[in-house]
PQR file with spaces between the fields and no chain letter, atoms N, CA, C, O and H, PARSE charges and radii, in Angstrom:
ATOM       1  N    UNK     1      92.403  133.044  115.963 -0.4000 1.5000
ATOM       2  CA   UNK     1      91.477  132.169  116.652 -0.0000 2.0000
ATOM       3  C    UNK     1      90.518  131.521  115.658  0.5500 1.7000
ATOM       4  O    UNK     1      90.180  130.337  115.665 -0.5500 1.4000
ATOM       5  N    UNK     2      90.039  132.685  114.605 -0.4000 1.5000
ATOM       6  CA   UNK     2      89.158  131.583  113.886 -0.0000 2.0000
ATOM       7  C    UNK     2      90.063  130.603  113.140  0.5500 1.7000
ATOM       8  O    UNK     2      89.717  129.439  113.342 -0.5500 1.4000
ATOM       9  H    UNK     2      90.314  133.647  114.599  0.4000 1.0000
ATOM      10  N    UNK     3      91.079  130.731  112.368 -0.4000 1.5000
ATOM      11  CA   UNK     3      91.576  129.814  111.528 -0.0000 2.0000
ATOM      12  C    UNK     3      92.103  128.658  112.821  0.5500 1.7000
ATOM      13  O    UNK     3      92.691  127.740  112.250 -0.5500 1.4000
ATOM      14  H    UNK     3      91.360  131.676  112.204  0.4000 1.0000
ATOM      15  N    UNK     4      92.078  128.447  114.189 -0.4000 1.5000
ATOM      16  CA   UNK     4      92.510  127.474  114.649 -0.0000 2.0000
ATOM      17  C    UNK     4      91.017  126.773  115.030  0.5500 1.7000
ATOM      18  O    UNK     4      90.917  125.661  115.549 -0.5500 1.4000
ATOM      19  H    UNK     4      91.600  129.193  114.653  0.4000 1.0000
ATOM      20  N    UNK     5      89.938  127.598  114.688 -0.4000 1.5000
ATOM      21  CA   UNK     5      88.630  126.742  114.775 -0.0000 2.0000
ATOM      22  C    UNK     5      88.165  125.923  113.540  0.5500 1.7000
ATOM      23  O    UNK     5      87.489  124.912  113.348 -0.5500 1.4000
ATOM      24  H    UNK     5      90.019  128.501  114.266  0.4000 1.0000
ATOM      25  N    UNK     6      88.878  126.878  112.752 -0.4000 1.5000
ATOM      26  CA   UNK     6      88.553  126.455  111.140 -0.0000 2.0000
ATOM      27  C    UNK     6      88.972  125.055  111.202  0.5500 1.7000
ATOM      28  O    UNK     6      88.211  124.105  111.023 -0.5500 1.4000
ATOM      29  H    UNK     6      89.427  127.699  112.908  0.4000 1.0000
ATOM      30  N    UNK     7      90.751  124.942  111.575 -0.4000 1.5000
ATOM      31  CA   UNK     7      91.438  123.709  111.533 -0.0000 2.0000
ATOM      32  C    UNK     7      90.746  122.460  112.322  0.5500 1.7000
ATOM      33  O    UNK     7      91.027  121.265  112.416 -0.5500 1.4000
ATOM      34  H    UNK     7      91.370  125.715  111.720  0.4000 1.0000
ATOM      35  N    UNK     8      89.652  123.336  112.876 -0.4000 1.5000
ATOM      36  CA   UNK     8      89.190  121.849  113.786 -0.0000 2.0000
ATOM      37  C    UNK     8      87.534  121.314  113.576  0.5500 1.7000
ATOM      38  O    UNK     8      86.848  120.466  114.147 -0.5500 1.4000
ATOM      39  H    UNK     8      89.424  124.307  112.799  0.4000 1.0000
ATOM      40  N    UNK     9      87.298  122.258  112.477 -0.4000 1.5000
ATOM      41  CA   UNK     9      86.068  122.006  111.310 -0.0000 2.0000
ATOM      42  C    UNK     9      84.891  122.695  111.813  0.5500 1.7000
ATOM      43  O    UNK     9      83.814  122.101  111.759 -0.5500 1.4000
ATOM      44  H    UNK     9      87.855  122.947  112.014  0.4000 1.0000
ATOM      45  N    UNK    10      84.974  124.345  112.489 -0.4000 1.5000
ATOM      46  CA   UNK    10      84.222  124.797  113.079 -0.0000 2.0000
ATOM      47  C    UNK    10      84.166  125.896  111.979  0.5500 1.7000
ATOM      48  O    UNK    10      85.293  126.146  111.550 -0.5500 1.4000
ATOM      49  H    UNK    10      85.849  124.828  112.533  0.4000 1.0000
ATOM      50  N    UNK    11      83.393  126.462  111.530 -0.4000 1.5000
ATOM      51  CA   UNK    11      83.218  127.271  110.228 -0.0000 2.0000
ATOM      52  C    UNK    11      81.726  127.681  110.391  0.5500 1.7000
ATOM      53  O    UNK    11      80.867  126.823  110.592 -0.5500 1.4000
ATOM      54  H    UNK    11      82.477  126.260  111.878  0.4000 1.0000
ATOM      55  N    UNK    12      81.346  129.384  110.275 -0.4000 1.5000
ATOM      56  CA   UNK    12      80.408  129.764  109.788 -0.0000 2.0000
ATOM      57  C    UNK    12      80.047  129.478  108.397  0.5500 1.7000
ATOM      58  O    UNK    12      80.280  130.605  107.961 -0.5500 1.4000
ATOM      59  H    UNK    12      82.044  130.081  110.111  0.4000 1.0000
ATOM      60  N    UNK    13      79.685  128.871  107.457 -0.4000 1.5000
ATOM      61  CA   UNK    13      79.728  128.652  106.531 -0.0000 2.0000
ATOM      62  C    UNK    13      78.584  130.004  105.419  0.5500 1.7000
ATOM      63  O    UNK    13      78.890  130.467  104.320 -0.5500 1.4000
ATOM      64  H    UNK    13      79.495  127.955  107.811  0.4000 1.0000
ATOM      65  N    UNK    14      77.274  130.303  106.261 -0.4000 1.5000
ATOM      66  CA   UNK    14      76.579  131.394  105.532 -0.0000 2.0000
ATOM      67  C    UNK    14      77.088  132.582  105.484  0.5500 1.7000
ATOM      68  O    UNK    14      76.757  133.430  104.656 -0.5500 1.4000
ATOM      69  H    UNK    14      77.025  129.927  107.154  0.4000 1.0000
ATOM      70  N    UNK    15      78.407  132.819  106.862 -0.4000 1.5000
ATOM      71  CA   UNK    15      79.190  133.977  106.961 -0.0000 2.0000
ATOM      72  C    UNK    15      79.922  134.227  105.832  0.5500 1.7000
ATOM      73  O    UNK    15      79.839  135.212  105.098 -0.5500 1.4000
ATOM      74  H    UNK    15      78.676  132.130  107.535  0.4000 1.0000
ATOM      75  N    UNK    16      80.757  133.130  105.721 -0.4000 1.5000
ATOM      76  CA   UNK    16      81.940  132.556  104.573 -0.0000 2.0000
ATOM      77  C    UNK    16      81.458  133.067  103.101  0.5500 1.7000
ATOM      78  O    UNK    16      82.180  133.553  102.230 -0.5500 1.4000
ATOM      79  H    UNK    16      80.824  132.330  106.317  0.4000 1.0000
ATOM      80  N    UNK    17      79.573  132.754  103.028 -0.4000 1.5000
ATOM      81  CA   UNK    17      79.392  132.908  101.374 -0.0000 2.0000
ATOM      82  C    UNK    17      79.232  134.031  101.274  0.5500 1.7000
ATOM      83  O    UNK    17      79.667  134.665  100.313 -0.5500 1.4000
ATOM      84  H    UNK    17      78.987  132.359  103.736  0.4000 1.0000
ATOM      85  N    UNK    18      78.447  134.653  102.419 -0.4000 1.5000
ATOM      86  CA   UNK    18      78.564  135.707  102.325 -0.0000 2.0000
ATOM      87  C    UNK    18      79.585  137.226  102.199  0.5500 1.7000
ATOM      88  O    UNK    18      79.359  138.347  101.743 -0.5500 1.4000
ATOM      89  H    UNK    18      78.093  134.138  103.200  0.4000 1.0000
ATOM      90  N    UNK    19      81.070  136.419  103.017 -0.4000 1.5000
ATOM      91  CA   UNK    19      81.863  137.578  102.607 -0.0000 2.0000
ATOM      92  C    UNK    19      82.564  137.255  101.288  0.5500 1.7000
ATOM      93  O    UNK    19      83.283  138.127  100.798 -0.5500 1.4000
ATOM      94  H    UNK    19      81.253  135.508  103.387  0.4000 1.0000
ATOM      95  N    UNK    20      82.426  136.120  100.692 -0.4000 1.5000
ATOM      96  CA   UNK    20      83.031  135.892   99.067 -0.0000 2.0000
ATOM      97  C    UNK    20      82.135  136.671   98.317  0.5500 1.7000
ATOM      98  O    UNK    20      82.656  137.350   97.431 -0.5500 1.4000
ATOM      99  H    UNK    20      81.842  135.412  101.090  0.4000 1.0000
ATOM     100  N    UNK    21      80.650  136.758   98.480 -0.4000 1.5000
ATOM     101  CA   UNK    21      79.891  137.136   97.600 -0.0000 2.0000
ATOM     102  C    UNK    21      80.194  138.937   97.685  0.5500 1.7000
ATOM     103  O    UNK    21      80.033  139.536   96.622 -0.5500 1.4000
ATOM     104  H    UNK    21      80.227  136.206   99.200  0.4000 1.0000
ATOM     105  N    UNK    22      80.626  139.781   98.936 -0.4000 1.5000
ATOM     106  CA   UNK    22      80.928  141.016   99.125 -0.0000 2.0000
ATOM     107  C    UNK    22      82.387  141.110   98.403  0.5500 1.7000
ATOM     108  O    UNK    22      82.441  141.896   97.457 -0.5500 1.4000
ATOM     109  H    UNK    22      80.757  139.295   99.800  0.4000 1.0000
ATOM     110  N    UNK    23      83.608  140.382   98.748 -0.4000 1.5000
ATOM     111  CA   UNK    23      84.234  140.793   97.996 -0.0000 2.0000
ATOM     112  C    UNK    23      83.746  140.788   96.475  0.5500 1.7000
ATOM     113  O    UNK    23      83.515  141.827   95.857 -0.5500 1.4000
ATOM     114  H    UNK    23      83.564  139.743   99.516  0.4000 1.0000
ATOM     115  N    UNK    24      83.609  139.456   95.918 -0.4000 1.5000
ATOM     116  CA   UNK    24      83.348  139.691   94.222 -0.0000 2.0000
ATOM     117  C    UNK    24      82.788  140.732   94.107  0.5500 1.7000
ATOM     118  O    UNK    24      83.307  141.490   93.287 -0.5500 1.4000
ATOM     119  H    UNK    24      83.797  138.611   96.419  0.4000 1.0000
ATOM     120  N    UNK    25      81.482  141.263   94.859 -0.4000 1.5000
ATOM     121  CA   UNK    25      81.320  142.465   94.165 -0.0000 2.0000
ATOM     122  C    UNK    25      82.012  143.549   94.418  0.5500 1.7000
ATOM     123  O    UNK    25      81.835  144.593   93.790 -0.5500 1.4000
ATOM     124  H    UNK    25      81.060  140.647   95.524  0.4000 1.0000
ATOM     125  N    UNK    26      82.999  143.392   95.503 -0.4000 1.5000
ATOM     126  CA   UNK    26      83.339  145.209   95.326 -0.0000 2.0000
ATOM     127  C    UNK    26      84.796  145.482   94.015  0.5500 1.7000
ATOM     128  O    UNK    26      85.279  146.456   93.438 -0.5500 1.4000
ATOM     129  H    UNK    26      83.142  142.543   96.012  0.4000 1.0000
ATOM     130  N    UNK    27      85.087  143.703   94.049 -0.4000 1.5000
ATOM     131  CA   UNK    27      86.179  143.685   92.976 -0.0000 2.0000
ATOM     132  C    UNK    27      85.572  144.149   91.637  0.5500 1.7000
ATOM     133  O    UNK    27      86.243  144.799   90.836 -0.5500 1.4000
ATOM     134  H    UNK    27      84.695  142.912   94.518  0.4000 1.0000
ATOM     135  N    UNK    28      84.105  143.752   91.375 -0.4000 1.5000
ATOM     136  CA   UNK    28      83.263  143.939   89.911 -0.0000 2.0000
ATOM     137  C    UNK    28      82.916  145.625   89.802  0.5500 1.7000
ATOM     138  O    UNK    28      82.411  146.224   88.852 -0.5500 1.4000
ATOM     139  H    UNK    28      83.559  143.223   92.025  0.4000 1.0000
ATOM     140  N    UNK    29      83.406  146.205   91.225 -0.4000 1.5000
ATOM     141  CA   UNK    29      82.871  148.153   91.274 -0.0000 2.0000
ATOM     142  C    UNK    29      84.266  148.528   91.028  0.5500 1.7000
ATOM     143  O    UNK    29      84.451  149.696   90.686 -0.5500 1.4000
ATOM     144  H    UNK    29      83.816  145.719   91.997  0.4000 1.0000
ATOM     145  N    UNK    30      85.727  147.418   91.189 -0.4000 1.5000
ATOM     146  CA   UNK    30      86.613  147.830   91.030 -0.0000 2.0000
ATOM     147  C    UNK    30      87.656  148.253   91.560  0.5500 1.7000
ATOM     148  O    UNK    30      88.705  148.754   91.155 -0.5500 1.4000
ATOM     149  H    UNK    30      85.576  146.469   91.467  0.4000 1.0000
ATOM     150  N    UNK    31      87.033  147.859   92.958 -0.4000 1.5000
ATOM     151  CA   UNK    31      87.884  147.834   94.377 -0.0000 2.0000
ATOM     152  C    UNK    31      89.281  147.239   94.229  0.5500 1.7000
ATOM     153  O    UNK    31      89.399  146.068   93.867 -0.5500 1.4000
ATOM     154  H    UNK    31      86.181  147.451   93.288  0.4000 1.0000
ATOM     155  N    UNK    32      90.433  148.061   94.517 -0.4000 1.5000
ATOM     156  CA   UNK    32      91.568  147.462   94.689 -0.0000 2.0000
ATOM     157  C    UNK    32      91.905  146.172   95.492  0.5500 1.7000
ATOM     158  O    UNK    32      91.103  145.554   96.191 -0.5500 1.4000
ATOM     159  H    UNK    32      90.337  149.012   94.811  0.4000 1.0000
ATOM     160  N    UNK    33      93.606  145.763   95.224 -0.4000 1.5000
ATOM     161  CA   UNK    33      93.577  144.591   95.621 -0.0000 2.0000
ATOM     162  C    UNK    33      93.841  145.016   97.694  0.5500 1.7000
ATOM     163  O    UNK    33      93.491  144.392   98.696 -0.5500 1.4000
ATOM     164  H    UNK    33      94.259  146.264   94.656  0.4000 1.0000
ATOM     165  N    UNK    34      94.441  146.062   97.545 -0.4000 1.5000
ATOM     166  CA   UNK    34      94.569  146.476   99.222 -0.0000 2.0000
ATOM     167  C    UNK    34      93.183  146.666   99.426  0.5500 1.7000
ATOM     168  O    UNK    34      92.753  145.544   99.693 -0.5500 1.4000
ATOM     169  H    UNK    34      94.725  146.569   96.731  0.4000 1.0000
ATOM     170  N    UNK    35      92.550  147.216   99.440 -0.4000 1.5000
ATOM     171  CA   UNK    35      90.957  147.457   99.853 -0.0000 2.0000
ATOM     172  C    UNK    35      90.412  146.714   99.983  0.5500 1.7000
ATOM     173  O    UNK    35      89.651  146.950  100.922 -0.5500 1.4000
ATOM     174  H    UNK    35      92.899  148.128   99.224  0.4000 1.0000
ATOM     175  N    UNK    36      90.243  145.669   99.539 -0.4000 1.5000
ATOM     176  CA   UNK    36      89.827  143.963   99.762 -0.0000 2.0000
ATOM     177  C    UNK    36      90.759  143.363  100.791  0.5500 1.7000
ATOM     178  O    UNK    36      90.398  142.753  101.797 -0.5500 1.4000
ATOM     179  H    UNK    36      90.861  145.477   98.776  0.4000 1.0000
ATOM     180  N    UNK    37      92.115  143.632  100.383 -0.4000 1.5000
ATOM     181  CA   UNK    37      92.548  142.626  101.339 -0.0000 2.0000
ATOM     182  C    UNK    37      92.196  143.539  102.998  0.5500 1.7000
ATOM     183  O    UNK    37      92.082  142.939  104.067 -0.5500 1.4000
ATOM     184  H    UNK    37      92.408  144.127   99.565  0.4000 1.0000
ATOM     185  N    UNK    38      92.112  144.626  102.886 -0.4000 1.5000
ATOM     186  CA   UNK    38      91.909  145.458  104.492 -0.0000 2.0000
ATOM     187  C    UNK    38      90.357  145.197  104.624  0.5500 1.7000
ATOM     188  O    UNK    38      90.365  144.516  105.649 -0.5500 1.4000
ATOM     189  H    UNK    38      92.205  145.114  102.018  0.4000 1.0000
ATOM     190  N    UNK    39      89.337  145.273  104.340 -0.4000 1.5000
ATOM     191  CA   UNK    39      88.311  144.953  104.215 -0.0000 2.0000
ATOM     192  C    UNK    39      87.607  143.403  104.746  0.5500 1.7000
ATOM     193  O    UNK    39      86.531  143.145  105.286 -0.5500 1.4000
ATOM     194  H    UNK    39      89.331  145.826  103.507  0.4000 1.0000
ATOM     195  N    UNK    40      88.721  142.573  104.327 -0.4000 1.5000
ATOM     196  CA   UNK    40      88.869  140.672  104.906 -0.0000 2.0000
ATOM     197  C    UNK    40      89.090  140.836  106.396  0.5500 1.7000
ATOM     198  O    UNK    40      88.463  140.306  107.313 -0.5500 1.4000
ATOM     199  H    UNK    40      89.595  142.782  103.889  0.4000 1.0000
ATOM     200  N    UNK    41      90.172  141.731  106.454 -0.4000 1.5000
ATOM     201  CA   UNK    41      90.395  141.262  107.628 -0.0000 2.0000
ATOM     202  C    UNK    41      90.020  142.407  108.946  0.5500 1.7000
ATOM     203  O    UNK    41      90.444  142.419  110.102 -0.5500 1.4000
ATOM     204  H    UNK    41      90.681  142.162  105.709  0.4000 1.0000
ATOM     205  N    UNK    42      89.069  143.319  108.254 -0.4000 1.5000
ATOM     206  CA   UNK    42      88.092  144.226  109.827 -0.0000 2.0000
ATOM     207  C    UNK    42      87.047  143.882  109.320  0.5500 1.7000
ATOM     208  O    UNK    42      86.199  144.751  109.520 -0.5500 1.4000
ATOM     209  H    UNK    42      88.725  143.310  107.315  0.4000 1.0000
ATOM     210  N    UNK    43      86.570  142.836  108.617 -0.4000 1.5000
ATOM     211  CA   UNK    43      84.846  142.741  108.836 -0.0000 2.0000
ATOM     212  C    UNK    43      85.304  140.991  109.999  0.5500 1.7000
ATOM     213  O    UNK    43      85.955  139.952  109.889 -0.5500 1.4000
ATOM     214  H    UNK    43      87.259  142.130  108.455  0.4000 1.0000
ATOM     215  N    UNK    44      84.648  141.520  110.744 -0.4000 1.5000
ATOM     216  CA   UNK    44      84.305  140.131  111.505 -0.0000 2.0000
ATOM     217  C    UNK    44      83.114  139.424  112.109  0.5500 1.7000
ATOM     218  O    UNK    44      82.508  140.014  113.004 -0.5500 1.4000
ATOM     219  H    UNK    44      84.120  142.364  110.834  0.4000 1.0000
ATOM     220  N    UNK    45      82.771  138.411  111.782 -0.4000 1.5000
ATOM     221  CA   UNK    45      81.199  138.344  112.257 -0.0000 2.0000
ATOM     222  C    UNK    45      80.789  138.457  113.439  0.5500 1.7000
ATOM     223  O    UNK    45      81.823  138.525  114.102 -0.5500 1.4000
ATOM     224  H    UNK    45      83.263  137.932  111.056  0.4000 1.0000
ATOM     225  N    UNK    46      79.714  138.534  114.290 -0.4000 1.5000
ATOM     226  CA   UNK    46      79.287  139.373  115.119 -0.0000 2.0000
ATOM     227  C    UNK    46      78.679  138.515  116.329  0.5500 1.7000
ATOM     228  O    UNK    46      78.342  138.819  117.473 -0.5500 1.4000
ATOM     229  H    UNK    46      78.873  138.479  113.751  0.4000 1.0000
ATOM     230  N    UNK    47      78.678  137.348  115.620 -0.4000 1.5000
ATOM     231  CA   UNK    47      78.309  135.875  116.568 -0.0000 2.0000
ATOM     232  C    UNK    47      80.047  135.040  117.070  0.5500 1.7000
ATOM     233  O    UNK    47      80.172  134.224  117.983 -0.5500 1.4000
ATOM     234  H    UNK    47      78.952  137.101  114.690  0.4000 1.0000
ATOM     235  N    UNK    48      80.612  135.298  116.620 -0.4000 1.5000
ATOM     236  CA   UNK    48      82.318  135.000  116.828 -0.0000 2.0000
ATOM     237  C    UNK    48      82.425  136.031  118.162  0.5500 1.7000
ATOM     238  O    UNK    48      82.549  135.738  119.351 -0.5500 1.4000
ATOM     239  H    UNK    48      80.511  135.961  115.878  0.4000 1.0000
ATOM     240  N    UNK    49      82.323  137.413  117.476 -0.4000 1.5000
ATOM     241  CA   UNK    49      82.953  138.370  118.551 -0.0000 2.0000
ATOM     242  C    UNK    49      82.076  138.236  119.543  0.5500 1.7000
ATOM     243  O    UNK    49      82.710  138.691  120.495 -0.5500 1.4000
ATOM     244  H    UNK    49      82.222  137.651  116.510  0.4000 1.0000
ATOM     245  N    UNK    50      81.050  137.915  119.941 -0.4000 1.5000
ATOM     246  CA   UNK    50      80.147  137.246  121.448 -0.0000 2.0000
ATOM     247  C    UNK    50      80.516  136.717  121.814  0.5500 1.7000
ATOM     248  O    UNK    50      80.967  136.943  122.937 -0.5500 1.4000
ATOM     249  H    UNK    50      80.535  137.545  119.167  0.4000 1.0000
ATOM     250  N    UNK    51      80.732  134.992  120.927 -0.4000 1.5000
ATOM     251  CA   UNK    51      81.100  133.827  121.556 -0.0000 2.0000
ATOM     252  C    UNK    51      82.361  134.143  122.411  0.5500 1.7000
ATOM     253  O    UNK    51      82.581  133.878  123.592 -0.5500 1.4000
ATOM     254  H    UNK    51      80.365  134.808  120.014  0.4000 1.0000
ATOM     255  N    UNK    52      83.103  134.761  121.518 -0.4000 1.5000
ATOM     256  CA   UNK    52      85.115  135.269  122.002 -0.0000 2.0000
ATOM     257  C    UNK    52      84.860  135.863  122.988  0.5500 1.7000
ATOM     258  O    UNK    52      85.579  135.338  123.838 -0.5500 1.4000
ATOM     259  H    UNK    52      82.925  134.977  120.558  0.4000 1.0000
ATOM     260  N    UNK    53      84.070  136.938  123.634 -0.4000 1.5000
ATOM     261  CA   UNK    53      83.952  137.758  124.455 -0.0000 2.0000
ATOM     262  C    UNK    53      83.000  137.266  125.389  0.5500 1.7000
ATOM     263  O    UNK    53      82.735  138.297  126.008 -0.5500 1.4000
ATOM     264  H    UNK    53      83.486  137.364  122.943  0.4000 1.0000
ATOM     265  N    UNK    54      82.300  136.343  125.906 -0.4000 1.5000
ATOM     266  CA   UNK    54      81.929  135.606  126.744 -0.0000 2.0000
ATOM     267  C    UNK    54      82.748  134.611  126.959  0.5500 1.7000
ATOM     268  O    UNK    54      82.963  134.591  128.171 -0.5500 1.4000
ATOM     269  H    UNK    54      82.515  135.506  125.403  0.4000 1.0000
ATOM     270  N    UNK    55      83.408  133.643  126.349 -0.4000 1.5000
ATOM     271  CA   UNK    55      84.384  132.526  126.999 -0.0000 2.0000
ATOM     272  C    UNK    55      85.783  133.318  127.164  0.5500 1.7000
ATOM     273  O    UNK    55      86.624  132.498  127.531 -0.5500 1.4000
ATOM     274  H    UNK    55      83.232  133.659  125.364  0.4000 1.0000
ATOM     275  N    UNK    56      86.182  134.232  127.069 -0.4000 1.5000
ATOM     276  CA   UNK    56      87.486  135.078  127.248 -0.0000 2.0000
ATOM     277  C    UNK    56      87.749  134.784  128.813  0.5500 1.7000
ATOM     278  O    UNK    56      88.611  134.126  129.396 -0.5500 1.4000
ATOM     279  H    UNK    56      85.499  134.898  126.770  0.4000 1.0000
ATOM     280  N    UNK    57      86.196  135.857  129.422 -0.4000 1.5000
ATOM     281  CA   UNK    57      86.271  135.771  130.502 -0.0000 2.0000
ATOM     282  C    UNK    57      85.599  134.662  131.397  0.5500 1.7000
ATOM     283  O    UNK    57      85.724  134.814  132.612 -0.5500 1.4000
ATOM     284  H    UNK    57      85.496  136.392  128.948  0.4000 1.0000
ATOM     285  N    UNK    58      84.926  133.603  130.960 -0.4000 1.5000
ATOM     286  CA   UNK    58      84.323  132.436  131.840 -0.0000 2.0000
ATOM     287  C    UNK    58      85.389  131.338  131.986  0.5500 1.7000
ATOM     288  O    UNK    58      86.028  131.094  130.962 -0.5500 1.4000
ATOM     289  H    UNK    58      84.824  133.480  129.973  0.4000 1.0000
ATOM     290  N    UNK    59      85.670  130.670  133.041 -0.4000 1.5000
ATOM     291  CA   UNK    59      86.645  129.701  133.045 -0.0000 2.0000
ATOM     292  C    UNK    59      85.617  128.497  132.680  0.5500 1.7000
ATOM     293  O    UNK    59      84.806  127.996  133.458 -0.5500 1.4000
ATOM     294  H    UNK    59      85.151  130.868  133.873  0.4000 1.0000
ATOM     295  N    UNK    60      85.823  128.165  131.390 -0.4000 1.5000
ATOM     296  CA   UNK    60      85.035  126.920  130.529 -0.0000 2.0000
ATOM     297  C    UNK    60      86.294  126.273  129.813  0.5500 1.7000
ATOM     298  O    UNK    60      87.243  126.788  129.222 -0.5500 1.4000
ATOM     299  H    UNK    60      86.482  128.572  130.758  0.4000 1.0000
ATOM     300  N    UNK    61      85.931  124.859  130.101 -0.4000 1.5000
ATOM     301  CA   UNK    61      86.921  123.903  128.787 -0.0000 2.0000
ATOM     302  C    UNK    61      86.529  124.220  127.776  0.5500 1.7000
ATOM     303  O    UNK    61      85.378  124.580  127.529 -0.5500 1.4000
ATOM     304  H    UNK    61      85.160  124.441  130.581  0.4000 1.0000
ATOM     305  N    UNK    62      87.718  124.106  126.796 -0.4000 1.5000
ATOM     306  CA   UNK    62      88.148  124.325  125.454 -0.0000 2.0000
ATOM     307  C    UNK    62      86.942  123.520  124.640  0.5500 1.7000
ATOM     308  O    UNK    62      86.421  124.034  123.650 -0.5500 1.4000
ATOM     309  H    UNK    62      88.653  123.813  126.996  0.4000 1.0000
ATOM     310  N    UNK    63      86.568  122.296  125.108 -0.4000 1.5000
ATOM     311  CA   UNK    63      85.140  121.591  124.522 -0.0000 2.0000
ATOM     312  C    UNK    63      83.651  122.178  124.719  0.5500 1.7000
ATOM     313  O    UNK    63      82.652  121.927  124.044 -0.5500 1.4000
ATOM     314  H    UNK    63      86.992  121.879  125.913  0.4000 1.0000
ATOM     315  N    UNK    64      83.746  122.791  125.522 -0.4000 1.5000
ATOM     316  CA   UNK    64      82.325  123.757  126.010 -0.0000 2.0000
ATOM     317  C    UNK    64      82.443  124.420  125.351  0.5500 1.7000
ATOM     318  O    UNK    64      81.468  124.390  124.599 -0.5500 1.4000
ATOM     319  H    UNK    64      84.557  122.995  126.070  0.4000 1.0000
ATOM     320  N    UNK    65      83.624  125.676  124.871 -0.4000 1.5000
ATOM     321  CA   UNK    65      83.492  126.447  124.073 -0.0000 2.0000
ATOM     322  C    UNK    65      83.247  126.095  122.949  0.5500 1.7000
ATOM     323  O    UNK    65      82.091  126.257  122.556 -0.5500 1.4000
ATOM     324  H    UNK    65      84.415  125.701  125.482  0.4000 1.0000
ATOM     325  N    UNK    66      84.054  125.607  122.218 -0.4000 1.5000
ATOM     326  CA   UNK    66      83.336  124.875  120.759 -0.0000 2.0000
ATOM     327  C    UNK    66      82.179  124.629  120.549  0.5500 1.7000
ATOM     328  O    UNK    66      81.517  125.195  119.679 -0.5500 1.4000
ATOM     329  H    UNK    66      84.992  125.475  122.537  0.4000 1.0000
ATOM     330  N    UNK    67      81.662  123.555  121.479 -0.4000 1.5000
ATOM     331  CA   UNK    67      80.728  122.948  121.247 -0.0000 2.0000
ATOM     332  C    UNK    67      79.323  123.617  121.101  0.5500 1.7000
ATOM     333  O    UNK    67      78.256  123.329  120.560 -0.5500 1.4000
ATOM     334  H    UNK    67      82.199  123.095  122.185  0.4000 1.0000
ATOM     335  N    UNK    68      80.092  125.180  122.226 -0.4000 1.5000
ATOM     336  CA   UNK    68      79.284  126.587  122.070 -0.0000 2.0000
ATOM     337  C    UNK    68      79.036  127.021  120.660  0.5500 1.7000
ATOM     338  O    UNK    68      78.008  126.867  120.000 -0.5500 1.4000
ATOM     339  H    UNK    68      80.959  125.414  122.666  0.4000 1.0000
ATOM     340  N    UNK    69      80.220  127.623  120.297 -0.4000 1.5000
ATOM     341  CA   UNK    69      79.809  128.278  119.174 -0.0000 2.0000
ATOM     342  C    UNK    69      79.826  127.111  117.510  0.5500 1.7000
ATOM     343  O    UNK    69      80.338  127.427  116.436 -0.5500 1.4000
ATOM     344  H    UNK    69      81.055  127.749  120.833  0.4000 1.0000
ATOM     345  N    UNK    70      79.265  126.095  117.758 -0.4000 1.5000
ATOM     346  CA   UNK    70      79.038  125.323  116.939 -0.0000 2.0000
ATOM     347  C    UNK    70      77.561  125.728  116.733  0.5500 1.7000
ATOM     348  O    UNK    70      76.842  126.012  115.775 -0.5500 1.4000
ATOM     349  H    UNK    70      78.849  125.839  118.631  0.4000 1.0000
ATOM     350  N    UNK    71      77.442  125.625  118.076 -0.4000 1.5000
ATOM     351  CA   UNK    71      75.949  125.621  118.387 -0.0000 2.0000
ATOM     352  C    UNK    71      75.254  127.151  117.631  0.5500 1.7000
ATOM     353  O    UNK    71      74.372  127.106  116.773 -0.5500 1.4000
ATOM     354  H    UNK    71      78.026  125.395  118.854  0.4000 1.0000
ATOM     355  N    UNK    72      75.905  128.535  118.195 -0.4000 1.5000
ATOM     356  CA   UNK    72      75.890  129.633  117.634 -0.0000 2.0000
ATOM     357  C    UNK    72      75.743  129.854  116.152  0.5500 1.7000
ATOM     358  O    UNK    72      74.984  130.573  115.503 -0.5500 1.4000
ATOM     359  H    UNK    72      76.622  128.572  118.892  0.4000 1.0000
ATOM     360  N    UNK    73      76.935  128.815  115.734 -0.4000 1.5000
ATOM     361  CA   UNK    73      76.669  129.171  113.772 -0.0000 2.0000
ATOM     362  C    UNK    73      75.727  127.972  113.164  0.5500 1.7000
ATOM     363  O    UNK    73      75.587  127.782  111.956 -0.5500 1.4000
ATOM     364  H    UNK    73      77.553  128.231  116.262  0.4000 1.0000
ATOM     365  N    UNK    74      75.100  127.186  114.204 -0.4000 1.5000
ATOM     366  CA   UNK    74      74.261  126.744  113.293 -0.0000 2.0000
ATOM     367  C    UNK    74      72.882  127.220  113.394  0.5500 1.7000
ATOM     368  O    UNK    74      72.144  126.884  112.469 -0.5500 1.4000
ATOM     369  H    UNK    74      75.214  127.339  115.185  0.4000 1.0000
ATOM     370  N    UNK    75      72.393  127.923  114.314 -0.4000 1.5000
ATOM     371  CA   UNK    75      71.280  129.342  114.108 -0.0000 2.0000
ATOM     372  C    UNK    75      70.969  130.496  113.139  0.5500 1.7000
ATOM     373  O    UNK    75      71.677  131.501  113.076 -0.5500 1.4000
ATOM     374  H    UNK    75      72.993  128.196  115.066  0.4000 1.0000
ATOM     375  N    UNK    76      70.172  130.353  112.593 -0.4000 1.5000
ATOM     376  CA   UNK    76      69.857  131.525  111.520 -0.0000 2.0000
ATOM     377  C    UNK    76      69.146  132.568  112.062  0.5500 1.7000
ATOM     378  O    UNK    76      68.834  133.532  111.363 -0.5500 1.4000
ATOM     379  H    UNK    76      69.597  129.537  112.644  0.4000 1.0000
């Protein structure tokens, strides 16, 4: 789901630097290449898993939702 939001230019972007900046460092403590790659893909941000779990169950167009969590990642 995110990479089909990605494709449509919807991106956390402070999330994003932030999990590049976690991997580099756990690669610089020496973290393997499996440990990183398992690590990518169970950290998930925490404003996604809301947005996902409120429009799952609301019958909303596909544009409401977006336009939702556009709205969501551009809040600090």
């Amino acid at each position: 789901m995110e990479a089909i939001l990605e494709g449509e230019g919807i991106t956390n972007e402070p999330e994003t630097k932030r999990k590049n900046e976690r991997l580099a460092r756990s690669i610089e403590r020496g973290a393997n290449f499996v440990a990183t790659f398992v690590q990518h893909f169970t950290v998930s941000n925490v404003k996604f898993i809301r947005w996902l779990r409120n429009f799952v169950y609301r019958k909303a167009p596909w544009e409401e939702a977006r336009a939702r969590l556009t709205k969501v990642y551009a809040k600090k």
